[in-house]
N, C-alpha and C positions, 0 to 999 in steps of 0.2 A: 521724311525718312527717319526712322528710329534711330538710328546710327549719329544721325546729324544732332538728331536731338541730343545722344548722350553727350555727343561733343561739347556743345556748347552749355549742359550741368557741370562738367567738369570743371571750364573756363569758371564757373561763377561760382565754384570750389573756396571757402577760405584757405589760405596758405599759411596760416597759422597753426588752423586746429589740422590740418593735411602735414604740415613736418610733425606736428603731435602723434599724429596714426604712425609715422614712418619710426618716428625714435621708441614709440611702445613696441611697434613689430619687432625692432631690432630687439628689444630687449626679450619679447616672447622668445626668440628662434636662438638667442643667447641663454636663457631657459631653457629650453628643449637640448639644449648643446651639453649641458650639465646632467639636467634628469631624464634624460632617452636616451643617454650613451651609454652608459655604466657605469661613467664618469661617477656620480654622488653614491652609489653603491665603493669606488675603490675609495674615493675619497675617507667615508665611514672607519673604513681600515688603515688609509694613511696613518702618518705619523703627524700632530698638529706644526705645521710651519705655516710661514707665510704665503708661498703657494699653495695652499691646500685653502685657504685661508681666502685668498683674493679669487680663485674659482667659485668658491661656496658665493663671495659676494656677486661677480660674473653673471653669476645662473638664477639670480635669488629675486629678480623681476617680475617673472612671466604673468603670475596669478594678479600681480597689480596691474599689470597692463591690461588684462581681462577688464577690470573693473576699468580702466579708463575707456578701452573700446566702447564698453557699455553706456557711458557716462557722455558719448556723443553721439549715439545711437538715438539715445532718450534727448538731449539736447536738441537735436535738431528733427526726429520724429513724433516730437511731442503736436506740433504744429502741421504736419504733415498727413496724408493720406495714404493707404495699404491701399494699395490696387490689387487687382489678382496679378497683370503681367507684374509689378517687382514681387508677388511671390513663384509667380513663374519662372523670371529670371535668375532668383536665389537659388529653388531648385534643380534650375538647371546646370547652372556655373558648380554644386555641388555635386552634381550626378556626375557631369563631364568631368571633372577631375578622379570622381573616385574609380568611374570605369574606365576612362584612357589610360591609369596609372594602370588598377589590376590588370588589364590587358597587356599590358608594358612587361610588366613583371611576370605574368605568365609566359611569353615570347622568350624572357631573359632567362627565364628558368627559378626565378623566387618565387612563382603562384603556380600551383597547378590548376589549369584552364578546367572549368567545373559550371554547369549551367546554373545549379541554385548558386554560387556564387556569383555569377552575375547577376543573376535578381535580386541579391543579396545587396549588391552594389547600389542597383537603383532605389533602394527601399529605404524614405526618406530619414527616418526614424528609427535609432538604431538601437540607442541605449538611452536612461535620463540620470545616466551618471555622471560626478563631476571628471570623470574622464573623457568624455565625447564632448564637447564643446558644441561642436558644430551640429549634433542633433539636436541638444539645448534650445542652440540659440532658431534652430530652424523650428522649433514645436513654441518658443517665447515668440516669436514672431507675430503667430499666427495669435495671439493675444492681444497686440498693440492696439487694434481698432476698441476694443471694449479697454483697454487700459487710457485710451483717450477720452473715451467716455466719461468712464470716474473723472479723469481730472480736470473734465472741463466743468463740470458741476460740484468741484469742491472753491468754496473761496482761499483767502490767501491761509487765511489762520487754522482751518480744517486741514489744507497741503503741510500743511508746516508739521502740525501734532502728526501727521501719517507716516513724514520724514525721520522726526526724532523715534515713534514708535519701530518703524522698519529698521533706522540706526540701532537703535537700543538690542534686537532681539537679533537680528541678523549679522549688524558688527560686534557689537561690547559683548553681548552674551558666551558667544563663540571661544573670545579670546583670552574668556577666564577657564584657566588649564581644570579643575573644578566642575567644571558643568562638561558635560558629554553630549555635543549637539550632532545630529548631520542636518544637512539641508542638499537640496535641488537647486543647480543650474537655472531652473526655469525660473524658480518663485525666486531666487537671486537676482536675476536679471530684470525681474520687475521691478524690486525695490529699487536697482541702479537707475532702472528707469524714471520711477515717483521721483530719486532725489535727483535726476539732473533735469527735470521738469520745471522742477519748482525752481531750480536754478536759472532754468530760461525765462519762465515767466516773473519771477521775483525777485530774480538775483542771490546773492548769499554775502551777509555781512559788508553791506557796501563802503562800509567805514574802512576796510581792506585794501589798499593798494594791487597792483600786480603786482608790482616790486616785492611787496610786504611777502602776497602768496609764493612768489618765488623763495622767499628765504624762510616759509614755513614748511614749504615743499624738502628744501634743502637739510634741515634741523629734524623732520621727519623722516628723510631718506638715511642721516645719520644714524639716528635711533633704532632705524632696522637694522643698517649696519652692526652696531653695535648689538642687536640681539640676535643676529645671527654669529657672529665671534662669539658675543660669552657663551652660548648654548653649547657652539662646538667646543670653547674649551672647557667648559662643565662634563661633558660626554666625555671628552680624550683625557682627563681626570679624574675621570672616574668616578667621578659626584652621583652621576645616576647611568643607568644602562638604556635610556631612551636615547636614540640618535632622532634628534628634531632641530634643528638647525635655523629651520625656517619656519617656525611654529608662529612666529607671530606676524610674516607677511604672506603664510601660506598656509591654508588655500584663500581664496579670495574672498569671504568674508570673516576675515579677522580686521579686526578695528585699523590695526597699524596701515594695514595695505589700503580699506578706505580710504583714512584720512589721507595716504598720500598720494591717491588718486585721484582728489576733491579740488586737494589743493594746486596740485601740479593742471590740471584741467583749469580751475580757475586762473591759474598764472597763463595758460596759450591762449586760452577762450580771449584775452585782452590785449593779445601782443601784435604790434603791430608789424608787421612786416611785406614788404611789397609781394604783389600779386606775383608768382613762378606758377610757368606751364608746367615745368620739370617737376615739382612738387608735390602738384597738383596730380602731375599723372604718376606717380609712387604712391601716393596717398590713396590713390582711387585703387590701386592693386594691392592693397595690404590685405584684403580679407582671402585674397587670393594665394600671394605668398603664403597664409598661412593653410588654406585648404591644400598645398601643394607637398611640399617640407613637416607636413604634419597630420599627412593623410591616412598610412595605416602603421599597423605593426611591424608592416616587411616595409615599409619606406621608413620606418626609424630604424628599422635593421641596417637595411642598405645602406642610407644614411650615416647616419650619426656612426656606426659602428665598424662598418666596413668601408665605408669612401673616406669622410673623415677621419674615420680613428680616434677621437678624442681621448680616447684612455690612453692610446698611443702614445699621445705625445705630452702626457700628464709629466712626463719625468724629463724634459728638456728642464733647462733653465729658466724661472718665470717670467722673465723680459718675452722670452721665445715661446713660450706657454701660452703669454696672452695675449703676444700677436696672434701666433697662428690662428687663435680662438675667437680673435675678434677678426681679423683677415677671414675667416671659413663662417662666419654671420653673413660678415658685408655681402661675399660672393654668393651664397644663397641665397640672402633676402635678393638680390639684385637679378641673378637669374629668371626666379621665381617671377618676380614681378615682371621681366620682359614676357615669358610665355604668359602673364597673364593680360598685361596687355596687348599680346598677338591675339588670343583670344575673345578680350574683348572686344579689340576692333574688328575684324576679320571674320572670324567665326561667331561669335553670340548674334551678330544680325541675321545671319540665315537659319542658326538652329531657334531662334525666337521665331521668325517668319514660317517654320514647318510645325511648331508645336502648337502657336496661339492659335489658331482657329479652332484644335481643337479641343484644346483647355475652356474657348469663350463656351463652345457649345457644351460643352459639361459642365460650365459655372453657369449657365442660362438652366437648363434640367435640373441643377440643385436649387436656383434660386427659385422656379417653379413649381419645386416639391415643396419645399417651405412653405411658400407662399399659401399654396395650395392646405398645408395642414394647419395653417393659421389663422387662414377664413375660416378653413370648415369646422 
């Protein structure tokens, strides 16, 4: 049974780099809590205090988390095989959220019920903007098999120069205020991928303790600290008329957010900690919670603007500010991951069980056609 099987991948889940997925999510959906509310828009306008000050740092995660998702993606799919069912089942767990939700929302009266909107829903591929995430990473996906390829046929020292050259151009480059780059989700996500590759296969600077990583992790988490206060007090002083706050750990390839994605990764990737089912099953629902709490425009509406309120309650007292803030993360991420693990256990065996067969027979006709135009 498929079912049984997932059960028993989860079981053999590490519980390390699985509380790593859970502490990144938390800090994504604490990011969304900031810049999807209205929140960093009032903030711009606040007066510079200390609350305005510990929200900016609050929210200033998300895009590094990105890179560490990515960075166990590649870890542990480097060694791995793309089947068509796990691109089935990606597909699927994305479609089911994005139509059960607009449906929801049309019912409640947020979405007007529209038939090209539903096709709209299922249609995997939406934007390859660094706003869509989740089309990104659903069109990077479909890359990994030929991205395996290259790296099994580079040696140690060809991986190495591909890492520093992808570092150089895609992190440092970026984060010289000077150069005017954009870049794509997709070819981001590969480079996360080449360097946590080379990570599994070769390690990175073995001379490094965990310990060590952990307090390099810690000293680079300051650093962004630190550059995200002076920015905002350079802006509230009027020093310059850019509001950038987070220029240097946002978007996700700026050098800073790398590095402390590399390093905080190499600090879990080595911690020891006993085996948790609990863990284990939060971990396994993080890609989840985030397809859920971060689905469309009217679910950051509803959300973040109207249930929450976050702007709302920007003017309590900061003790009470950053409870409720961190209080209204936990109970999302936590929600979220219950429906997704109803979902996954309960529902994903039977909507796999009506779609594979005939998924298999239209991947047999393509692999047919191919074949067919290869001989001939």
């Amino acid at each position: 049974m498929p079912h049984a099987k997932e059960i028993i991948r989860h079981k053999q889940r590490n519980s390390n780099l699985e509380l790593y997925r859970i502490i990144v999510m938390l800090l994504i959906v604490a990011h969304h809590y900031v810049v999807n509310s209205g929140l960093f828009q009032t903030l711009q306008t606040a007066a510079w205090t200390p609350a305005s000050a510990m929200m900016l740092l609050f929210g200033a995660w998300g895009k590094t988390g990105i890179n560490c998702f990515m960075l166990i993606t590649g870890y542990f799919m480097c060694k791995s095989e793309i089947s068509g069912r796990k691109l089935l089942k990606l597909y699927l767990q994305i479609t089911f959220y994005t139509l059960i939700i607009y449906l929801i929302f049309c019912i409640t009266g947020h979405e007007n019920l529209s038939p090209l909107k539903i096709l709209w829903t299922i249609w995997p591929i939406k934007s390859l903007t660094s706003n869509d995430f989740v089309s990104c990473f659903l069109m990077f996906y479909l890359f990994i098999p030929f991205i395996n390829i290259l790296i099994k046929n580079l040696d140690g020292q060809s991986h190495l120069k591909l890492v520093i050259l992808l570092s150089l151009f895609y992190g440092f480059f970026p984060t010289i205020p000077l150069i005017p780059m954009t870049f794509s989700y997709v070819s981001w996500f590969m480079a996360l991928y080449v360097i946590a590759a080379y990570i599994r296969l070769y390690g990175l600077c073995p001379k490094i303790s965990r310990n060590q990583w952990g307090c390099i992790s810690i000293i680079l988490i300051l650093m962004g600290a630190v550059s995200i206060t002076g920015l905002e007090a350079i802006y509230k002083l009027g020093i310059t008329s850019h509001y950038l706050p987070y220029f240097f750990v946002s978007d996700s390839n700026k050098l800073l957010s790398l590095l402390i994605a590399v390093s905080s990764f190499m600090y879990f990737k080595d911690l020891k900690i006993p085996h948790s089912r609990v863990i284990n099953a939060l971990g396994a629902a993080t890609f989840g919670v985030l397809l859920i709490h971060a689905n469309s425009d009217t679910m950051r509406q509803w959300l973040w603007r109207e249930t929450v309120d976050c702007v709302g309650h920007f003017g309590n007292p900061i003790a009470e500010t950053l409870l409720y803030a961190a209080t209204s993360v936990v109970i999302i991420f936590v929600v979220c991951a219950g429906i997704e693990w109803f979902r996954a256990s309960y529902l994903e065996p039977h909507i796999l069980g009506f779609f594979e067969p005939t998924f298999r027979k239209a991947k047999s006709k393509v692999n047919a056609f191919i074949a067919s135009k290869t001989n001939g």
